[in-house]
C-alpha positions as CSV (number, residue, x, y, z in Angstrom):
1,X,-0.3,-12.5,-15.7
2,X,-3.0,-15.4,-15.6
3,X,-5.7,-12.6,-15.9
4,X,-4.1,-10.6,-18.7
5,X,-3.7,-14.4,-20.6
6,X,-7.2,-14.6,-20.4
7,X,-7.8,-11.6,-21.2
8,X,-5.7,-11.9,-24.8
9,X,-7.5,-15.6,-25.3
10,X,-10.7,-13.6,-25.7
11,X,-10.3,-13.0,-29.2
12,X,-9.1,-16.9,-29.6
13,X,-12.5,-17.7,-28.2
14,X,-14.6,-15.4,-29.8
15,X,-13.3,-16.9,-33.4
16,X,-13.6,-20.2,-32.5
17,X,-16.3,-20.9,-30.2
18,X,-20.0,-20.3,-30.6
19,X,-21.8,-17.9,-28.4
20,X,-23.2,-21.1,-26.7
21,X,-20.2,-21.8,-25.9
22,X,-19.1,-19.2,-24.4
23,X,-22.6,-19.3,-22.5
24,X,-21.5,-23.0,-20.7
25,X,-18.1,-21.8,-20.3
26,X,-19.5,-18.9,-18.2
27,X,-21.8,-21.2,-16.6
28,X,-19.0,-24.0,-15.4
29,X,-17.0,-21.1,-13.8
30,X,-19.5,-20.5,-11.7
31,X,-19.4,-23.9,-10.9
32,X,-15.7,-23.7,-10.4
33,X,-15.8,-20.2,-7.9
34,X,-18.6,-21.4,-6.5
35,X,-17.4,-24.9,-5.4
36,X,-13.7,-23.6,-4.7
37,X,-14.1,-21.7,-1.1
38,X,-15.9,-24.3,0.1
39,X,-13.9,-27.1,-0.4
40,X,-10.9,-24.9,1.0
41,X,-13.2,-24.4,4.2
42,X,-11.3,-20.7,4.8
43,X,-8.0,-22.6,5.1
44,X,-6.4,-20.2,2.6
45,X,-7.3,-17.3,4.4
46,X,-7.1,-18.9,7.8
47,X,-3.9,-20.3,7.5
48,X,-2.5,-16.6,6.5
49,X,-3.4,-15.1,9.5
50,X,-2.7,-17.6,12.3
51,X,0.7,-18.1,10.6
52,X,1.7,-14.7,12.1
53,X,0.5,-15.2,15.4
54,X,2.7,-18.0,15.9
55,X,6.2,-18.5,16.7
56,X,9.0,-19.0,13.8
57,X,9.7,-22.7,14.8
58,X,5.8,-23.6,15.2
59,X,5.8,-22.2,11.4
60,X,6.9,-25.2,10.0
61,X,4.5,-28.0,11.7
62,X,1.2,-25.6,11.3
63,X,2.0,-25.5,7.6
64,X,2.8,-29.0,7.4
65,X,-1.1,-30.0,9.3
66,X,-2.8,-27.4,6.9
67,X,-1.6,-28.4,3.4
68,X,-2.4,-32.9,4.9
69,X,-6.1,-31.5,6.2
70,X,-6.8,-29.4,3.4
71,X,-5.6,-32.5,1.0
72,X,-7.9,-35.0,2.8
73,X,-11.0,-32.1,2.4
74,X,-10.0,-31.5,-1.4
75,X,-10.0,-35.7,-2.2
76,X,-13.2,-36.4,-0.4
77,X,-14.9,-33.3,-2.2
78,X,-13.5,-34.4,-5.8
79,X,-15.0,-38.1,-5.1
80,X,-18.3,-36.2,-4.4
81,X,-18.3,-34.2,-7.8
82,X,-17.4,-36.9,-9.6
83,X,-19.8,-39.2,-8.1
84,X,-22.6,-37.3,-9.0
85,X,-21.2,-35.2,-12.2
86,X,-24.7,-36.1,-14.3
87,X,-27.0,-34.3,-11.8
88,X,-24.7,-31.5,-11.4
89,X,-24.5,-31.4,-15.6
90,X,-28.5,-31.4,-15.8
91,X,-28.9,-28.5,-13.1
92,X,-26.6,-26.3,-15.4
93,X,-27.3,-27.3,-18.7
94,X,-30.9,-28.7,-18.4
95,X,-29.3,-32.3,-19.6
96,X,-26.3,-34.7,-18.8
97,X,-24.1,-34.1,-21.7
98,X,-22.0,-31.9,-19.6
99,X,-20.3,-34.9,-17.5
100,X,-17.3,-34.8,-18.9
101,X,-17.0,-30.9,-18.8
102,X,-18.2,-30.9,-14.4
103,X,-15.4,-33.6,-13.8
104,X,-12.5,-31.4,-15.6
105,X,-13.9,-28.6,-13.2
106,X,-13.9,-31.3,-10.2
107,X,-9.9,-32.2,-11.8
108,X,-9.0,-28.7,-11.4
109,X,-10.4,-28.1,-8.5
110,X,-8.2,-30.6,-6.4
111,X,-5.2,-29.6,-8.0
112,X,-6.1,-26.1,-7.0
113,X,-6.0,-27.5,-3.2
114,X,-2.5,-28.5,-3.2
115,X,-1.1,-24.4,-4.3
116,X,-2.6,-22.4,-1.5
117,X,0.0,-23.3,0.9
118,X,3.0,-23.1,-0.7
119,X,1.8,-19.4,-2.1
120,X,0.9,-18.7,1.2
121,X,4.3,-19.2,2.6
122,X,6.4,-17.5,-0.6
123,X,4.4,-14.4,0.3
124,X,5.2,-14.5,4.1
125,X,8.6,-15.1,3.4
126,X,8.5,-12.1,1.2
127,X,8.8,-14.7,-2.2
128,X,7.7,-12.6,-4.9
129,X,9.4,-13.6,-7.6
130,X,9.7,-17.0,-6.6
131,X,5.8,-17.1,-6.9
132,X,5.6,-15.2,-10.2
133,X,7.8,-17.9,-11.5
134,X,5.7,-20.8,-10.9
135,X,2.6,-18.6,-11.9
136,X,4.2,-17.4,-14.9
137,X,5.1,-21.5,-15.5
138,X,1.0,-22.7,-15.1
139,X,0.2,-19.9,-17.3
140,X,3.0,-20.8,-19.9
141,X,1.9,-24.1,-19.8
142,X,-2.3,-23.6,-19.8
143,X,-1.7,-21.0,-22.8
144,X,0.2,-23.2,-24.8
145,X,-2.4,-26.6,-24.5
146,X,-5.4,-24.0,-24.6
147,X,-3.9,-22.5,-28.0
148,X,-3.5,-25.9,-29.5
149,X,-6.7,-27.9,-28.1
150,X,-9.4,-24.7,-29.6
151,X,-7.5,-24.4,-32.9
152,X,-8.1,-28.4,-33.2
153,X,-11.5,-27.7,-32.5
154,X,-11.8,-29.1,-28.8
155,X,-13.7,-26.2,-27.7
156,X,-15.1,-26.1,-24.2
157,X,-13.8,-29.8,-23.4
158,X,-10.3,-28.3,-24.5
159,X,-9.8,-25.3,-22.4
160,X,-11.1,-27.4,-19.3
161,X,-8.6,-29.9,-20.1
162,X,-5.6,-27.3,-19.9
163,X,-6.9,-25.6,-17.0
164,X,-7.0,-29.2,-15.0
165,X,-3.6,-29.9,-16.7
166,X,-1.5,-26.9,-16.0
167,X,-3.3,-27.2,-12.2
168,X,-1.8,-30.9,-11.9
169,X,1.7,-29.6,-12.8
170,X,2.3,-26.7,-10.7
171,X,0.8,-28.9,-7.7
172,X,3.4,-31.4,-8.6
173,X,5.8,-28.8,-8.9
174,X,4.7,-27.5,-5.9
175,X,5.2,-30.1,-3.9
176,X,9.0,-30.3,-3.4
177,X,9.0,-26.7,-2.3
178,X,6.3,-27.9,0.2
179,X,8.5,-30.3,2.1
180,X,11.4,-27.9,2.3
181,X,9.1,-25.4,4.5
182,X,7.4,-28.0,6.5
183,X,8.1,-30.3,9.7
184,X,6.1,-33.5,10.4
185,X,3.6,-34.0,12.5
186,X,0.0,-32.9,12.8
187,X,-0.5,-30.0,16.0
188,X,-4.8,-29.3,16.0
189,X,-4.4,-26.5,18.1
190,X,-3.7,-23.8,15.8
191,X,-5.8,-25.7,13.3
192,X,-8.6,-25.2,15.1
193,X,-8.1,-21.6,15.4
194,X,-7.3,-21.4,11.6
195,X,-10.6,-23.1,10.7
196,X,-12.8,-20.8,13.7
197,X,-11.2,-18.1,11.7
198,X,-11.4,-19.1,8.2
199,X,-14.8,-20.9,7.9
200,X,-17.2,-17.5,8.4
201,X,-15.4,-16.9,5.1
202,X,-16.5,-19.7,3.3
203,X,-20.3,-18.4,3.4
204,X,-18.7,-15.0,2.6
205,X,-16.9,-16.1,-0.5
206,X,-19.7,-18.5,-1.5
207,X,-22.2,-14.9,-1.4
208,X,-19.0,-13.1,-3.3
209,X,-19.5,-15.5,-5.9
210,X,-23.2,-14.9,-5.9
211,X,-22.3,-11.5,-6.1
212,X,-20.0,-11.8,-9.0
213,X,-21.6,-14.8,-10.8
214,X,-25.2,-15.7,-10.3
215,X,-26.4,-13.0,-13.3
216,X,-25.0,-15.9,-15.3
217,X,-27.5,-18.6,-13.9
218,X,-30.8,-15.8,-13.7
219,X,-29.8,-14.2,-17.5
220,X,-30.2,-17.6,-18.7
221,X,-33.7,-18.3,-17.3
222,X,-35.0,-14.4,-19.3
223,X,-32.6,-14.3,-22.4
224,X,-30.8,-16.6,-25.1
225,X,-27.4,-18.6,-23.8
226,X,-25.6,-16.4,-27.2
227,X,-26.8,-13.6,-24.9
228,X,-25.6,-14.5,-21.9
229,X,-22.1,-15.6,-23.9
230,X,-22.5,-12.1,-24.9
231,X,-22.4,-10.7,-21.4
232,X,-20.0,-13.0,-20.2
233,X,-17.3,-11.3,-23.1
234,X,-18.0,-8.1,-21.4
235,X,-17.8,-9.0,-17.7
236,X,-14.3,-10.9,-18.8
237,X,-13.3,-7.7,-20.4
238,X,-14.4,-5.1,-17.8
239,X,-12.6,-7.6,-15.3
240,X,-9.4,-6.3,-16.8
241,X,-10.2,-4.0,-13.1
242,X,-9.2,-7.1,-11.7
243,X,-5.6,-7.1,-13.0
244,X,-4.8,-4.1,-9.9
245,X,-6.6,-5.7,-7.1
246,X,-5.3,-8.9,-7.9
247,X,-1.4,-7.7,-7.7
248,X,-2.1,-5.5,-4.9
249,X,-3.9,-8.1,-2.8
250,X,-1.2,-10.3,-1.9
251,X,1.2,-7.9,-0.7
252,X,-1.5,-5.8,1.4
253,X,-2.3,-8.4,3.8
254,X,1.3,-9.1,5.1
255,X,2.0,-5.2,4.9
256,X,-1.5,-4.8,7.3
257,X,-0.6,-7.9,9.8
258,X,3.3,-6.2,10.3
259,X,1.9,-2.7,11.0
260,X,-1.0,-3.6,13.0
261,X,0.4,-3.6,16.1
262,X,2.8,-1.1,15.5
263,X,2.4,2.1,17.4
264,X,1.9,4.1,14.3
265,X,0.6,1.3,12.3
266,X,-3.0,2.6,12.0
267,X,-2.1,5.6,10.1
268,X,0.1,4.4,7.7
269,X,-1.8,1.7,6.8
270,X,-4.7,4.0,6.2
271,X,-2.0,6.2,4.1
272,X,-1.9,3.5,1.8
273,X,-5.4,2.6,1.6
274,X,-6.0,6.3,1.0
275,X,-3.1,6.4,-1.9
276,X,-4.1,2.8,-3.7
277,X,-8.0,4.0,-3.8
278,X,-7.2,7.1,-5.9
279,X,-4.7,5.0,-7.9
280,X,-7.6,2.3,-8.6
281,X,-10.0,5.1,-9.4
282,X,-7.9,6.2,-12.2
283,X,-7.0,2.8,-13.6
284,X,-10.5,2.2,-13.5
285,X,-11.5,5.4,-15.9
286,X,-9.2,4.7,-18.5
287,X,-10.2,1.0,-18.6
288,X,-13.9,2.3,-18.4
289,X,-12.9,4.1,-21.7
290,X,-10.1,2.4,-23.7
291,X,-12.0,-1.0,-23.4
292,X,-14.5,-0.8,-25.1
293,X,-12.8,0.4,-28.2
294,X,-10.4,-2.6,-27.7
295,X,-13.3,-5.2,-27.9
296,X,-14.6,-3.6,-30.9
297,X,-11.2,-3.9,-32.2
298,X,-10.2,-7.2,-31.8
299,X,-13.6,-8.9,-32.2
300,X,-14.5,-10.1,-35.6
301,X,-17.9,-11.5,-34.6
302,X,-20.0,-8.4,-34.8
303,X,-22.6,-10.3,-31.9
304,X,-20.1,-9.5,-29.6
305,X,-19.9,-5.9,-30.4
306,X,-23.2,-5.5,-28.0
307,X,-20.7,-6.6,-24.7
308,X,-19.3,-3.1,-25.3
309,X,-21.9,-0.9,-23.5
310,X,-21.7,-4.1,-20.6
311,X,-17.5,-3.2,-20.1
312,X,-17.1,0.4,-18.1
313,X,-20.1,-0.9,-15.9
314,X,-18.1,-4.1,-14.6
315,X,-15.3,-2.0,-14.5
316,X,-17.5,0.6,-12.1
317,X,-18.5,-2.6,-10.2
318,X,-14.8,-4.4,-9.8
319,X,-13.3,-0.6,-8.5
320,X,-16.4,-0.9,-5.8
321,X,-14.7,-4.2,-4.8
322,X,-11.2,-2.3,-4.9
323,X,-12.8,0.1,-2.0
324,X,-14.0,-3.3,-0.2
325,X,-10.6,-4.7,0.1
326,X,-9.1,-1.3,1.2
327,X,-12.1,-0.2,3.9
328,X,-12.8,-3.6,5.2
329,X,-9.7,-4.4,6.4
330,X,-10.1,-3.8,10.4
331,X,-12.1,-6.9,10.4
332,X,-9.6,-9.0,9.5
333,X,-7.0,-7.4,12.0
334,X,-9.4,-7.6,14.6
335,X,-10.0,-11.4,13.5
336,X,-14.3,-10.5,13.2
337,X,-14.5,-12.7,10.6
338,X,-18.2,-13.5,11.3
339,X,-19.6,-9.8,10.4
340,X,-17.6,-11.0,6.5
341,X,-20.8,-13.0,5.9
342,X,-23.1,-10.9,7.4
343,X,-22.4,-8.1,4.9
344,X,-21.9,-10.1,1.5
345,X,-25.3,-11.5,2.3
346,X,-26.9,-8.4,2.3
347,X,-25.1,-7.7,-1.0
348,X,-25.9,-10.6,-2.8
349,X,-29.5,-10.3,-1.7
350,X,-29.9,-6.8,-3.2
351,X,-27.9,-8.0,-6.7
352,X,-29.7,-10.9,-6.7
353,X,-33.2,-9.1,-6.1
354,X,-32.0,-6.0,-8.2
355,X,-31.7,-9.3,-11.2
356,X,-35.0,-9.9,-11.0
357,X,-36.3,-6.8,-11.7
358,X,-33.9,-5.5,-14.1
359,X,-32.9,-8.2,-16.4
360,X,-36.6,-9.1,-17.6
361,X,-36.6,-5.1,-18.5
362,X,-33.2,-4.2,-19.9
363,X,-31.4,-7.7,-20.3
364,X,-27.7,-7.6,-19.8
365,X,-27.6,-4.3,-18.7
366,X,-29.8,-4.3,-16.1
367,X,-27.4,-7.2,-14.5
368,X,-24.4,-5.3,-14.6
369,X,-25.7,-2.5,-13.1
370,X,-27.1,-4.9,-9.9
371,X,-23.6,-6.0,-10.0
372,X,-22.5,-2.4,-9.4
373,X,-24.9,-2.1,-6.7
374,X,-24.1,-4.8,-4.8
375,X,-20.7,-3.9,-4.6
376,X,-21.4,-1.1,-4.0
377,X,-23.2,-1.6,-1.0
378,X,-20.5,-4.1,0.4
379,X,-18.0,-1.4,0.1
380,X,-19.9,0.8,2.1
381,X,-20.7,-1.7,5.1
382,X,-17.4,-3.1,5.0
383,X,-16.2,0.2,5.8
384,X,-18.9,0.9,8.7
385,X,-18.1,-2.2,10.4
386,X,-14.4,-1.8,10.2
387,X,-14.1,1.3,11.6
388,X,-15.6,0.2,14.8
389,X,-12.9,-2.6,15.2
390,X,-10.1,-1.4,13.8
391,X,-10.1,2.7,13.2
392,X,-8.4,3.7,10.3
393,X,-8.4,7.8,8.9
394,X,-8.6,6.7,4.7
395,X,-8.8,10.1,4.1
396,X,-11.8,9.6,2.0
397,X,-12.5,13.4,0.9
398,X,-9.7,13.0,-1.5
399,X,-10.5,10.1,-2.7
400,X,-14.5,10.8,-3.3
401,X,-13.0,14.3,-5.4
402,X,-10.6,12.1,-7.3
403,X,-13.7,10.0,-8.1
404,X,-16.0,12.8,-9.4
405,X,-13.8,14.2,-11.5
406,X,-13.1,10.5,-13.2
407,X,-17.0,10.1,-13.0
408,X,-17.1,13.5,-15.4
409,X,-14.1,12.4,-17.5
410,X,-16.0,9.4,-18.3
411,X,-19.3,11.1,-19.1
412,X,-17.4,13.1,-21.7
413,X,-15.6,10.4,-23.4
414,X,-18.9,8.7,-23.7
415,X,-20.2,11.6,-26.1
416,X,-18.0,10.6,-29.2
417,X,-18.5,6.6,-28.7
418,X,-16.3,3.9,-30.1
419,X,-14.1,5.2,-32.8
420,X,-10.8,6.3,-34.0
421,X,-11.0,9.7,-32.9
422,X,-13.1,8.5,-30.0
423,X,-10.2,6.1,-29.0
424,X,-7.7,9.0,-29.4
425,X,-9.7,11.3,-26.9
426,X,-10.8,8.4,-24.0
427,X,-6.4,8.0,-24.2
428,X,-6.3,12.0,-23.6
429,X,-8.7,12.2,-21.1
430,X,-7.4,9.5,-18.8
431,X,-4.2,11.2,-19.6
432,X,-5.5,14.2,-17.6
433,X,-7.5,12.6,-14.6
434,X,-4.1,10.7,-14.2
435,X,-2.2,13.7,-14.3
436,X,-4.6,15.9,-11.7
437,X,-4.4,13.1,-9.5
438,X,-1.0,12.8,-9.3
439,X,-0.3,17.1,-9.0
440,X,-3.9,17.4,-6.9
441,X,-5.1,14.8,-5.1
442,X,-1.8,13.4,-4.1
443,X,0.5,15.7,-1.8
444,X,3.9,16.3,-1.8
445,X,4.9,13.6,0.7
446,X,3.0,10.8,-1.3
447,X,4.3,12.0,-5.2
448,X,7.8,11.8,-3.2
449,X,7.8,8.5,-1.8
450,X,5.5,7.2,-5.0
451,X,8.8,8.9,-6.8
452,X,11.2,6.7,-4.5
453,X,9.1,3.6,-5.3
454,X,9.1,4.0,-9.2
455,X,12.9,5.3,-10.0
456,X,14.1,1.7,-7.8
């Protein structure tokens, strides 16, 4: 839900703020991703799987030591960024006038610190709609002030203000559901092993980040900052592929860390992984093709109408990271965190690299495609590394036919471009790879249980 709010802000944004603007929004999210996994030090993903290696009544202390260490972390980082908000404004900007904007971020960021725990323990306890309701209240809530702060003409300093605000109240909120799932004191044993687990992911997230964000910081030193507002309105589009990994995500790791150890648990986890990577394949071609044709649509501002060629490659790039977070999994299971670093390093190096040649040549679109690459690349080492440590049979045949054919779909909805009857043919054609998926690439045992899981 919080991505598909951003996702209808966009054309909120696109009347009201400046291309600029939209430039130094981009650039203080980076800041934001950037700073947030390592002032969590892996705790979020640590915590998560050390909680099911321990026993039901150590549950409650562990939870209770994480969410005080992780506070203590979260204050002394905030005291840094505020501390020394002017140099952090004059490295992204080129002067201090951002101060204001790079303490919201710091604001939002140790709210942020206080929700990971509490989420973490609705989704073990198998919470869903308990966390959906609190999500669904932050988003309510950040909507609402973002809605009225841009239409009074606060701008950037407005929608920093809601995101810190809404943060603040569903940490507040938060906190009484804390203390109901928590005991006191403060046991360092499985600490320790939560942070030996979680910290090789804090270099790892930093590098996704890089990955993901640092075309932002290199378009600026080649092209305009309207341009690289321009590219930011298609990365936020084409990160509607986002919206599927990020529902999926939170139930696959507790399905993974039940079945693990099960006798059969190998195959039917790679049964899913197998079944979820066509299923992202196809929601990736009609985004790829509808998207574009919804930009065009809704944006009024015809500078933003040059994003649309930027949207099916993000999407290309995002479905790459769909096939990380299926392949790589036997690294977590097998708790091999450090190889997590190892692999988004080489990643970001070849984006990063692949940045420098291609934006000075083709501009925005040469950094979208390196984003593809490096993606790209992870996907295919995380899947070489796992399979050592954890063997899984993803039967990948089907899912490499279910891709070609969405590759040619996409190829031929490209020939009529953005138009009415081109709008009416990308809906046809995703029609179709949807529908050979499901009678083709599927089998009869996976449309039957799919079946089961759609009619409840």
């Amino acid at each position: 839900m919080g991505r598909g709010i951003d996702f209808l802000l966009v054309p909120l944004y696109l009347h009201f703020l400046a291309p600029e603007d939209y430039g130094a929004l981009a650039l203080l999210f980076l800041l934001s991703t950037f700073l947030k996994p390592v002032v969590r030090l892996g705790l979020d993903s640590g915590f998560f799987r050390i909680y099911y290696d321990l026993k039901s009544e150590e549950r409650p202390r562990f939870a209770n030591t994480v969410a005080w260490f992780a506070a203590g972390v979260s204050a002394s980082a905030f005291v840094g960024i505020w501390v020394f908000a002017a140099p952090v404004s004059e490295l992204l900007f080129g002067h201090g006038g951002g101060v204001l904007w790079v303490r919201l971020v710091a604001v939002d960021l140790l709210a942020s610190s206080f929700v990971f725990v509490p989420f973490a323990l609705f989704r073990a306890e198998g919470r869903a709609s308990l966390l959906s309701t609190y999500s669904v209240i932050r988003h309510f809530a950040n909507t609402v002030l973002k809605v009225i702060l841009v239409l009074m003409g606060q701008g950037v300093t407005g929608v920093l203000i809601s995101d810190a605000a809404a943060s603040l109240l569903l940490a507040l909120l938060l906190l009484f559901e804390l203390r109901r799932r928590v005991a006191s004191g403060f046991d360092a044993t499985p600490l320790k092993e939560t942070l030996r687990f979680g910290l090789p992911k804090v270099p790892h997230s930093v590098l996704v980040q890089i990955l993901n964000l640092a075309d932002r910081w290199i378009l600026e030193r080649y092209v305009s900052l309207a341009d690289v507002g321009v590219y930011s309105v298609g990365n936020n589009f084409g990160g509607a592929m986002k919206f599927p990994l990020s529902a999926f995500e939170p139930a696959w790791q507790p399905f993974v860390f039940e079945n693990a150890r099960k006798e059969k648990g190998a195959e039917e986890i790679a049964l899913i992984a197998t079944r979820m990577a066509v299923l992202f394949t196809v929601t990736a071609l009609a985004l790829a093709l509808l998207l574009p044709d919804v930009l065009i649509f809704v944006t009024s501002n015809p500078r933003y109408h040059a994003a649309a060629p930027v949207v099916p490659v993000i999407v290309l790039a995002f479905l790459f990271q769909g096939f990380f977070l299926l392949s790589s999994i036997g690294i977590t299971i097998a708790k091999e965190t450090r190889y997590y670093p190892l692999i988004t390093a080489a990643a970001a190096a070849l984006n990063v690299g692949l940045n420098l040649i291609l934006i000075p040549v083709y501009g925005i679109m040469g950094s979208a495609w390196a984003t593809v690459a490096g993606y790209a690349l992870m996907a295919v080492l995380g899947a070489r590394v796992s399979v050592r440590l954890y063997p899984l049979a993803v039967d990948w045949w089907r899912v490499s036919l279910n891709f070609a054919v969405a590759l040619a779909a996409f190829v031929a909805g490209t020939v009529v471009g953005t138009s009415a009857l081109g709008a009416g043919l990308h809906v046809l054609l995703s029609g179709s790879v949807a529908w050979f998926a499901w009678r083709f690439i599927y089998n009869e045992k996976d449309r039957g249980e799919l079946a089961k899981v759609f009619g409840r």
